[in-house]
C-alpha positions as CSV (number, residue, x, y, z in Angstrom):
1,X,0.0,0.0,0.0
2,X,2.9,2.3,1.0
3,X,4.5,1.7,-2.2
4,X,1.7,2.3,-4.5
5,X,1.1,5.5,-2.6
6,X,4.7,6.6,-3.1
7,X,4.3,5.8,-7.0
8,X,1.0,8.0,-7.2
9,X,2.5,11.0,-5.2
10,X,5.4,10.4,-7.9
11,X,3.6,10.7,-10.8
12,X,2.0,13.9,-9.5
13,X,4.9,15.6,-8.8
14,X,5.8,15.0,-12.4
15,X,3.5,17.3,-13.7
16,X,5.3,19.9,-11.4
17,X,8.6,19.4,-13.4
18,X,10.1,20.8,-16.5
19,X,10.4,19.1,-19.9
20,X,13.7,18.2,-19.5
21,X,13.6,16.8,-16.4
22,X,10.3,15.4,-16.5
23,X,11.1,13.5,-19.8
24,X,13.8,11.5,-17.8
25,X,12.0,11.4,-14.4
26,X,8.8,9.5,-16.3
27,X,10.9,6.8,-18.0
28,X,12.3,6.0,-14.3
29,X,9.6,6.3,-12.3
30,X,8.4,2.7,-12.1
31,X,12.1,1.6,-10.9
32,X,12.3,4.7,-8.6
33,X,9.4,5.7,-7.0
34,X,9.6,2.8,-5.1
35,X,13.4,3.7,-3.6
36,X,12.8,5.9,-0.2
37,X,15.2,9.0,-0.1
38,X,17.7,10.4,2.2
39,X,18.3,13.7,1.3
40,X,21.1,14.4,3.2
41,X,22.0,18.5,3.1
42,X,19.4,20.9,4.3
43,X,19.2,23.9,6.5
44,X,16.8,24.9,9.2
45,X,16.2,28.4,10.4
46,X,14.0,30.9,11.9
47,X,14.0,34.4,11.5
48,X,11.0,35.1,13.9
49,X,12.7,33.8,17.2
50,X,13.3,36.5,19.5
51,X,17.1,36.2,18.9
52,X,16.6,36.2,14.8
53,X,19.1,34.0,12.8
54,X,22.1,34.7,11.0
55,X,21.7,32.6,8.4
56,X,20.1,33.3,5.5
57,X,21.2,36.7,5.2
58,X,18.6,39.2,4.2
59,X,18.8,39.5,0.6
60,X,19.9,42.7,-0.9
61,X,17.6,45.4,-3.1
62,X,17.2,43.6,-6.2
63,X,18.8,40.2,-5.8
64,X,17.5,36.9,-5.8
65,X,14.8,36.8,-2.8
66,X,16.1,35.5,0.8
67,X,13.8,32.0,1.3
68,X,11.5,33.2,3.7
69,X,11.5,33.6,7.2
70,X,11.3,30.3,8.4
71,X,12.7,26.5,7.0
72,X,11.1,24.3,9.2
73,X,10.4,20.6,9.0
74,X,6.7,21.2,9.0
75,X,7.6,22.7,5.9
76,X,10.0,20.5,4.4
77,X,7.9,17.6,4.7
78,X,5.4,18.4,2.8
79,X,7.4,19.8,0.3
80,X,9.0,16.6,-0.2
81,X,6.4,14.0,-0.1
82,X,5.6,14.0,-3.5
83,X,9.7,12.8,-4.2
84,X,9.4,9.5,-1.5
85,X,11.8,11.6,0.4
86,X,11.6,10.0,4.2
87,X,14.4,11.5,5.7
88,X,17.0,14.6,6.4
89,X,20.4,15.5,7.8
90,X,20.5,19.1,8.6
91,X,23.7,20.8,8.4
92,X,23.8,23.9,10.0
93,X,24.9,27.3,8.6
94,X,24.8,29.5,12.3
95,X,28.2,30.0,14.1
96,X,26.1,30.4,17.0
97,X,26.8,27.5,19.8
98,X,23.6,27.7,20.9
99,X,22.0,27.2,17.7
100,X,23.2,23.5,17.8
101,X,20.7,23.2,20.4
102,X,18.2,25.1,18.9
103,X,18.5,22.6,15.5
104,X,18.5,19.3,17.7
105,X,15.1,20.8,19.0
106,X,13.9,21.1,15.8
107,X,15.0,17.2,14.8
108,X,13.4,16.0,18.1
109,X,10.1,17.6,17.3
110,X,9.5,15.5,13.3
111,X,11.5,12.0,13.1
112,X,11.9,13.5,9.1
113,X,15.2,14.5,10.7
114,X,17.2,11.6,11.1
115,X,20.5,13.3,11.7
116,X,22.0,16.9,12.5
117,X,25.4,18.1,11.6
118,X,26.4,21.0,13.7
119,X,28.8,24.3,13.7
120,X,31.8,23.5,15.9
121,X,35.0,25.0,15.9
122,X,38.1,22.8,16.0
123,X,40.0,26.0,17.1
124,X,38.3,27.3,19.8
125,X,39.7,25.9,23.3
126,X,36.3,24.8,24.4
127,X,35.7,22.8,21.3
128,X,36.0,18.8,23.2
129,X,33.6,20.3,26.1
130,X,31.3,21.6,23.4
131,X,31.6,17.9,21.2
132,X,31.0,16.1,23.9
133,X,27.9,18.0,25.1
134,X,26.0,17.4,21.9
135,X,27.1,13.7,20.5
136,X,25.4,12.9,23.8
137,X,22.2,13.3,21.5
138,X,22.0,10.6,19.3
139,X,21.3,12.9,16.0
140,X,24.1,14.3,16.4
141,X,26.5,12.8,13.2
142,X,29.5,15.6,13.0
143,X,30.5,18.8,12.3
144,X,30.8,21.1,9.6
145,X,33.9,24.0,9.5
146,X,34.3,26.5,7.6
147,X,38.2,27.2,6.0
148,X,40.5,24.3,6.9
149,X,43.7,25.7,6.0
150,X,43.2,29.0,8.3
151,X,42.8,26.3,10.9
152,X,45.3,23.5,10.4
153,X,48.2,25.5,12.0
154,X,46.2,26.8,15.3
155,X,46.6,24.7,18.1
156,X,44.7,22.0,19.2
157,X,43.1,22.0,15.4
158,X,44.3,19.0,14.4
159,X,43.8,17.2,18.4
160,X,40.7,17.9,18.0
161,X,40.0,17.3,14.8
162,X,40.8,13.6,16.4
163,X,38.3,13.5,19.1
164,X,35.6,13.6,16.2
165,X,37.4,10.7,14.7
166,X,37.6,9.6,17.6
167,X,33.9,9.8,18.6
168,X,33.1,8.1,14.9
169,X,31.4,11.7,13.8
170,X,32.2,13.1,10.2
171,X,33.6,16.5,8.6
172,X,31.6,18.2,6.1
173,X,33.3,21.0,4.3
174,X,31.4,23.4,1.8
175,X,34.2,22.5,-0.5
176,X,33.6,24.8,-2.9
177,X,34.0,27.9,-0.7
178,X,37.5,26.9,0.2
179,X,39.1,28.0,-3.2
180,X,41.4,25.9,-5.9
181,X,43.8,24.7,-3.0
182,X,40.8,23.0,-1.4
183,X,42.3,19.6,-2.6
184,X,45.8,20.0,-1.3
185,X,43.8,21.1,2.3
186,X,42.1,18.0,2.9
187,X,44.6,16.0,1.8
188,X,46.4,17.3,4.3
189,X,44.2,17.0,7.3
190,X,43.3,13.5,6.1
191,X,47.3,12.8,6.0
192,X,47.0,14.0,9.7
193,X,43.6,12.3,10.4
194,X,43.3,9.5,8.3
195,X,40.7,8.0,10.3
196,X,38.4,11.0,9.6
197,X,35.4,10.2,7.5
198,X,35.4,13.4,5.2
199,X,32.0,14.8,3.2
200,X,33.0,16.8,0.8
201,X,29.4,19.3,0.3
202,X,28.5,21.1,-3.1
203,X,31.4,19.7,-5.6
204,X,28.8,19.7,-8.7
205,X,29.2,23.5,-7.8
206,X,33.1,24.4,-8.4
207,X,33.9,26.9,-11.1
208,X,37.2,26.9,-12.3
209,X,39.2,29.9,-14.1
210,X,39.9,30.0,-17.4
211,X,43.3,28.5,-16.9
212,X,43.5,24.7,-17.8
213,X,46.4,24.1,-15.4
214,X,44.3,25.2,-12.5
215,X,41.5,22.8,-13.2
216,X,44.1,19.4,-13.7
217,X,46.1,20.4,-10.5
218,X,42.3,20.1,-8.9
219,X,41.0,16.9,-10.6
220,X,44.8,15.4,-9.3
221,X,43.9,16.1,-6.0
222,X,40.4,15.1,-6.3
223,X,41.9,11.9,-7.4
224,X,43.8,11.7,-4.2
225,X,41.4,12.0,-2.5
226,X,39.3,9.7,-4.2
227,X,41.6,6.6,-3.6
228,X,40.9,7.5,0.6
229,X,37.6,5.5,1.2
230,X,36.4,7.3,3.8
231,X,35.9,10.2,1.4
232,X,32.7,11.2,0.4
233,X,31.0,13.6,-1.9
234,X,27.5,15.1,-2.5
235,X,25.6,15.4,-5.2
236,X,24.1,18.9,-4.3
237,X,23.9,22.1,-5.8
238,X,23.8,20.9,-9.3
239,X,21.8,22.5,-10.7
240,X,22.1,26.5,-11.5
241,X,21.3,29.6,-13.3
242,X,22.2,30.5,-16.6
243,X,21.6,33.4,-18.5
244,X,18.5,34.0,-15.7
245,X,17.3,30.7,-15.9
246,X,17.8,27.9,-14.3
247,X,18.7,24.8,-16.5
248,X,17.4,21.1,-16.4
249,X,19.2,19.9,-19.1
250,X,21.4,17.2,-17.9
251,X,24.0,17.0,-20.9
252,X,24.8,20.7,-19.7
253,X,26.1,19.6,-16.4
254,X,27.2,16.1,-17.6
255,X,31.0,16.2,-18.1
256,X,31.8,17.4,-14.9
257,X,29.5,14.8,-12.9
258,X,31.2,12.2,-14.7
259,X,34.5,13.4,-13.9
260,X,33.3,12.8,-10.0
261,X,31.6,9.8,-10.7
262,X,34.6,8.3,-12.2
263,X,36.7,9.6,-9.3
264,X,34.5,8.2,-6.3
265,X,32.3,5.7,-8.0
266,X,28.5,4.4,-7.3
267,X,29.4,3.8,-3.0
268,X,30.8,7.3,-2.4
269,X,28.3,10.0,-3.7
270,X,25.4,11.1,-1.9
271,X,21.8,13.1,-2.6
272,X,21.5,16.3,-1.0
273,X,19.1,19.2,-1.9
274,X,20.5,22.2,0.1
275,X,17.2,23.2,0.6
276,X,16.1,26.1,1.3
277,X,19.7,27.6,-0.1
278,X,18.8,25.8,-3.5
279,X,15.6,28.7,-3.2
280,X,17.6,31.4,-3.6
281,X,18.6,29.8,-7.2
282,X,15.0,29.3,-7.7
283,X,12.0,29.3,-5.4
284,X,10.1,26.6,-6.6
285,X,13.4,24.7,-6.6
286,X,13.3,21.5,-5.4
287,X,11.1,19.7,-8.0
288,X,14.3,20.8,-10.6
289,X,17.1,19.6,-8.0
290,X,15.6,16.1,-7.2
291,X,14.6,15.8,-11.3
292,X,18.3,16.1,-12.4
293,X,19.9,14.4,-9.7
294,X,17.5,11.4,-10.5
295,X,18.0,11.4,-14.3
296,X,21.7,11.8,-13.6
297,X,21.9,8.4,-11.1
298,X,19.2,6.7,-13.5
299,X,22.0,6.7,-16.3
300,X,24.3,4.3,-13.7
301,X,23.8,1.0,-12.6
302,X,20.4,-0.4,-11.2
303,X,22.2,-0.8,-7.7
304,X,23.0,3.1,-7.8
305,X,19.9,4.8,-7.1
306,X,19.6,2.9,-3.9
307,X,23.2,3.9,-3.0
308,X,23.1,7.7,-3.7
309,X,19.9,8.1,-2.3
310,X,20.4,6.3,0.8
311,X,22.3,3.5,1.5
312,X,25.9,5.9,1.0
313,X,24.4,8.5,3.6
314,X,23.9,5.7,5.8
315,X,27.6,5.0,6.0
316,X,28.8,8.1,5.7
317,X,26.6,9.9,8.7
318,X,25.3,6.5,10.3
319,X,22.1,8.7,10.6
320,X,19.2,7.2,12.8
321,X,16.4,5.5,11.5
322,X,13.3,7.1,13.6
323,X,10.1,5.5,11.8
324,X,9.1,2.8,9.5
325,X,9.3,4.4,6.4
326,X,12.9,4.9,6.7
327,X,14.8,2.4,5.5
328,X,17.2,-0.4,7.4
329,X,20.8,-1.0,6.2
């Protein structure tokens, strides 16, 4: 019954898609609609709490619109449902300590969430107090940090950097965000950690100057990095604007996804959204994100649908299964 539900919500959300999209969505959905998602990078925040929130930023006279005032999981499940989406990590975007709390609360109140990732600083002195306050919380899967190379030199980086390893909790890094050395970086905290289980956020998204040199010396380090197992990488913010639109055709991404395909393979690349971010691109966006990260992964092997859209988030997070829908490695 489930199922056959799943299929019909499916099939509905197909009229909500492009051509493009929709075209390679309807020839998959009777092997698809079936597969329960784990989308595995969204944000919650509220602008409306007494304290406000730092994140999103308010949007500046005639740019792309903020997304709202609130991203709450009352509103992401129902956005979602149509897409057999059963589950979330949140990765949060406040430096705020407290806010780590303030997310957790979130997770405890919809069992959607299934995992948080949270905003601590490996530099700052009370960072293995801090850790071990919140993995106490079960949801609690690792951290996200911000530019790794500023950081690798201060002390007590790299020690605690261990405790997370330590505690079996993951690194994401936005990778893009950390520049054309981003490579050489984590290559170099992994060479210092190599038990850290690494998730690298938003690769789809790297531009690369003009120079050709530039872009090998960052595919050879991707390659690197790609022989480390404990390496992953998301398949999030794929899609994007151009020329003021927003494209869904797939062959206009397609090079560069196949370069990291080939790189970390069918076991090492995960689904994420970056919802409500991914509004800010476009604000009926997720329909367009989920359609060509699904035609993309439809291309591969049967076995990789499953994989990218949950069973590789499962081993990269070990996120918590919370209700029946969800489903069991």
């Amino acid at each position: 019954m489930q199922a056959d539900l799943n299929r019909r919500e499916f099939v509905a959300a197909l009229a909500a898609l492009p051509f493009a999209a929709k075209a390679a969505l309807g020839a998959q959905t009777a092997t698809t609609a079936s597969i329960p998602s784990i989308d595995s990078h969204i944000h919650l925040f509220d602008k409306t709490r007494p304290e406000g929130a730092p994140w999103p930023r308010d949007a500046a006279p005639g740019s792309v619109p903020a997304p709202g005032m609130s991203a709450l999981p009352s509103r992401y499940r129902a956005l979602v449902k149509p897409f057999g989406v059963v589950g979330a990590i949140v990765v949060e975007a406040s430096p705020r300590l407290e806010d780590n709390q303030w997310v957790l609360d979130q997770a405890a109140t919809d069992s959607i969430i299934v995992g948080t990732v949270g905003r601590l600083d490996p530099a700052d002195p009370e960072f293995g107090r801090n850790l071990e306050r919140f993995r106490k919380n079960k949801l609690f899967l690792g951290i996200r940090q911000g530019q790794l190379g500023a950081g690798l030199e201060k002390p007590g980086f790299v020690a605690n950097l261990k405790l997370l390893a330590d505690a079996a909790l993951s690194l994401d890094v936005d990778t893009p965000r950390q520049g054309m050395d981003a490579t050489v970086v984590l290559a170099r905290v992994l060479d210092r950690v190599p038990s850290l289980r690494l998730i690298m956020d938003h690769l789809p998204d790297v531009r690369f100057p003009e120079d050709r040199a530039v872009r090998d010396a960052y595919v050879a380090g991707l390659r690197e990095l790609g022989r480390r197992p404990q390496v992953y990488i998301k398949l999030s913010e794929v899609v994007r604007r151009v020329n003021d639109k927003v494209s869904t055709d797939l062959n206009f991404y397609r090079e560069w996804l196949d370069e990291l395909w080939t790189i970390f393979g069918e076991d090492r690349v995960i689904f994420g959204s970056d919802w409500p971010n991914s509004e800010n691109i476009e604000l009926n966006s997720y329909p367009n994100v989920m359609g060509v990260a699904r035609s993309y992964v439809a291309g591969k092997r049967p076995a990789a649908m499953e994989k990218v859209f949950w069973r590789n988030s499962l081993a990269a997070y070990r996120w918590v299964r919370r209700d029946s829908t969800q489903p069991q490695g």
